[in-house]
Steps between C-alpha positions, in 0.01 A plus 500: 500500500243710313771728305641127370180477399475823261781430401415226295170567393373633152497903677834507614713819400786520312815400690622840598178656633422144673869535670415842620187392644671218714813709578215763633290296655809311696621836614186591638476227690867507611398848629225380685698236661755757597222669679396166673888478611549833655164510702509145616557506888757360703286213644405445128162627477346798290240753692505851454259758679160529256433852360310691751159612550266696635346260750826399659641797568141691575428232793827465660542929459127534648562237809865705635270794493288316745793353691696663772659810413882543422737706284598148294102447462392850353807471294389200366138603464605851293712292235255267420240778469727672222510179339118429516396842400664423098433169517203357274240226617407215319146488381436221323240379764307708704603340842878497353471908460309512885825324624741707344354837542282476913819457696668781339193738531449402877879564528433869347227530777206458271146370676266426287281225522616197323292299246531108512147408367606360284400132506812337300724675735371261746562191281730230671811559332470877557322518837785514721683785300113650562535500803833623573419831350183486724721465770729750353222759483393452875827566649471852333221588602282453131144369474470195330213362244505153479255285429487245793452663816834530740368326777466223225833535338662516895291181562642303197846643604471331874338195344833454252723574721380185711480277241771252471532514128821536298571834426774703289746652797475833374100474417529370888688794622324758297149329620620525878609846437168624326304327783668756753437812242171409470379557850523101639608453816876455431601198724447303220639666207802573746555127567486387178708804399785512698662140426499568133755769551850424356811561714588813261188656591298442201188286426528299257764640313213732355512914549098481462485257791778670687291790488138354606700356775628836646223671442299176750749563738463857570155360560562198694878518649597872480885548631554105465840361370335386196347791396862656521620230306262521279506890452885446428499238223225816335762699517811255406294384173388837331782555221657806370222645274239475784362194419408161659449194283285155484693203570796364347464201281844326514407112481236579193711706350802247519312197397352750179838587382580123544222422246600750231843458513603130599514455095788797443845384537651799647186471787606155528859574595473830692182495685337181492693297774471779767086569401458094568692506827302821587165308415608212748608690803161650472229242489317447783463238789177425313621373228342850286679846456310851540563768229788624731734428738348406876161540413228189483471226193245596246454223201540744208905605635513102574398442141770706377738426676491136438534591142846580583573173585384307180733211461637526854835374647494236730594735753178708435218167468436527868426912450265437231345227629427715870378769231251250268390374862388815635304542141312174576426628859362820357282349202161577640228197500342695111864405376609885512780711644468842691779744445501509855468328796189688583170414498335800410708475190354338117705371293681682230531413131856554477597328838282187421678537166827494685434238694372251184861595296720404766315177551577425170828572514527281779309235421708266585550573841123468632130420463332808529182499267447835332203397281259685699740810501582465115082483490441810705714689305333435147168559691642818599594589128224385334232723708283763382674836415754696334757225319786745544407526896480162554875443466593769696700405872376548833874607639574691199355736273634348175287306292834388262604418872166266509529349151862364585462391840142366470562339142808350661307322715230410265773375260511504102245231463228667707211638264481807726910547503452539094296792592862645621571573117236646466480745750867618445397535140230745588703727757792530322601841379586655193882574663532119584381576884273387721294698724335476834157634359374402110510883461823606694834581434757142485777459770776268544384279731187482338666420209773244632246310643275550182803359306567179727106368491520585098832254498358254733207449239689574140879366619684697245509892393240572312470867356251589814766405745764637272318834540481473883884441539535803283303704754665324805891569365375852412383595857842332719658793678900455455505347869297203377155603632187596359242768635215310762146610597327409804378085427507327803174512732522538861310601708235470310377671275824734502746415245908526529809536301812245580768549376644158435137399415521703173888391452372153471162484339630752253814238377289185516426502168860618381646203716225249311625659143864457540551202764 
């Protein structure tokens, strides 16, 4: 325990102020565990809606304007315009602030022509959000600049469609549904539509894909039952303040709080038991469990998740072994992991980091090589380029998020994981914070995470982690959680706030001082 640790060494305080600073810092956390208590479900999971954005709510408002008429539907329609006309876009990247602001101007009735020249908007990872808004743009009526040709882009569209390729559900659904939108004959997009609609009317689970898929049918299957069905689960999933939100991350968020907390005693007792059995009930036939509940594997939840079940019971060998098979079935023949099981997707530094960490800590239990993995990834950090950048996530924009879960991985023998130190050393603030840009403002979660990759390296509580509990026991609100900011990524580029995200990331490195 690292406040064992400064306790004994040459820098401790005098017994009083070192008593207040446990005492404190064991409150805080007994707080925060509180917290955990009262918002862990009935089932045992954690998942709250995300913050909401522009994007969401701007796409779902824009396709019941193009949907069959009713009172319900306008209704809907006018409170999310009051909503999107205060809310503010994100513009850290030029296609993220395109997303956020087109659907609500085409919702306000604006035509303008619509500029996606350029080039990095049609990259791989961001082409299909591309061409959503192309499709977006069409159905109102808006000329486009692109720069492939339509006929092209509705050529590609038919010739992925047919391939037999795995494919995200939603990236199939929204495909299908941008194939109609964009003026292909809609048989196809229809057929490959239709089955991936849930029984509650939804696609997906996803408003954005809900949406696309409405806006197809009045296309392709105007007056069918599933555009009613699918019209009504718009309307059921718009909350109070006019908003609709991106999906709900239950298992990721459940298997994250598992990985903080497991080392807190009151966690242990209260919500520990019910998180596991939550975490079982959920994996998949496969073997693998998707970031929530009912939706396909993907090897960075699987990762996680089988964190959670370091050590296991007898009762749970036969889970994690289903899980550490599924892992071998998805290594690809370079030695590397996908985050999904898609491939159109690259792999991720933080997945494949995943992925090597819970090998580890199951070592025992197969004979998965990572050395090719463990290789890629100090390739990956050792490139050309900003040294700052390099450790920065592909799921989340953190780069103290990066330096623990990468240098995890790497391990504290790894000449690039001493580079950890480093790194924290030259972000850290003058208030003991960290930040998410050198030249930005320190948050919590930042911070927490900042403070668990400094521990991993140092082990005890050294005056630069002293300074960052300071910060962290400053900034707890009296119910036991600390402030967020958008982190996660997804869609990409967008970035979004979760609430239980910054609950956990924030405490990490509280729960690695005091347990």
């Amino acid at each position: 325990m690292a406040l064992a640790s400064y306790h004994e060494s040459e820098r401790a305080l005098h017994a009083p102020e070192r008593e207040t600073l446990e005492v404190r810092l064991r409150r805080c956390l007994d707080r925060a565990v509180d917290h955990c208590a009262d918002t862990q479900t009935a089932a045992g999971s954690w998942g709250m809606p995300p913050e909401p954005r522009m994007f969401d709510t701007g796409v779902v408002a824009f396709a019941l304007s193009r949907l069959p008429a009713s009172d319900r539907v306008t209704a809907a329609v006018r409170r999310a315009a009051r909503w999107l006309a205060a809310a503010v876009p994100q513009t850290h990247h030029p296609l993220a602030r395109l997303m956020e602001e087109l659907p609500h101007r085409l919702l306000t009735g604006a035509r303008d022509r619509i500029d996606l020249r350029d080039p990095a908007f049609f990259t791989p990872i961001l082409r299909r959000k591309t061409l959503l808004l192309h499709a977006l743009a069409t159905v109102a009526g808006c000329g486009v600049d692109a720069p492939i040709p339509l006929e092209q882009i509705r050529a590609s569209l038919v010739a992925k469609l047919a391939e037999p390729i795995e494919m995200k559900r939603w990236g199939r659904a929204d495909l299908a549904a941008v194939h109609v939108l964009l003026g292909n004959e809609p048989g196809p997009g229809l057929e490959a539509l239709v089955p991936l609609q849930s029984a509650d009317g939804g696609f997906v689970h996803n408003p954005i894909s809900t949406a696309l898929a409405g806006l197809a049918l009045v296309v392709a299957a105007p007056g069918s039952p599933a555009l009613v069905r699918c019209t009504e689960r718009l309307l059921q999933t718009q909350l109070p303040d006019g908003t609709w939100r991106f999906f709900e991350t239950d298992v990721w968020d459940t298997s994250l709080m598992v990985r903080t907390f497991r080392r807190h005693p009151g966690f242990r007792a209260r919500c520990l038991p019910r998180a596991l059995a939550f975490l079982r009930a959920a994996q998949n036939a496969d073997g693998g469990w998707g970031f929530r509940s009912a939706l396909e594997s993907d090897n960075d939840s699987t990762a996680c998740a089988l964190m959670c079940f370091v050590d296991p019971s007898p009762e749970d060998r036969p889970l994690v072994h289903r899980a550490l098979e599924l892992l071998a079935r998805m290594q690809r023949p370079d030695g590397l992991w996908r985050t999904w099981q898609s491939a159109e997707d690259a792999p991720a530094k933080d997945c494949i980091a995943h992925v090597i960490e819970t090998l580890r800590l199951h070592g025992g239990e197969h004979q998965i090589e990572s050395a090719r993995a463990r290789a890629w990834l100090r390739a990956a950090l050792s490139g050309a380029g900003d040294r700052v950048e390099r450790w920065r996530a592909d799921w989340y924009h953190s780069t103290t998020y990066g330096l623990l879960e990468i240098g995890r991985a790497l391990g504290p023998a790894d000449p690039l994981g001493r580079d950890v130190e480093r790194v924290l050393d030259q972000l850290q603030r003058e208030d003991g914070s960290w930040a998410v840009e050198p030249d930005g403002a320190g948050t919590p979660l930042d911070t927490g995470l900042g403070l668990a990759a400094r521990l991993a390296r140092v082990g005890a509580l050294d005056a630069a982690s002293l300074r960052a509990v300071e910060f962290l026991l400053r900034s707890q609100a009296p119910d036991g959680t600390w402030p967020g900011r958008p982190c996660m990524v997804g869609p990409r580029p967008l970035l979004i706030e979760m609430g239980t995200n910054t609950h956990a990331f924030t405490a990490w490195g509280l729960v690695e001082a005091c347990c």
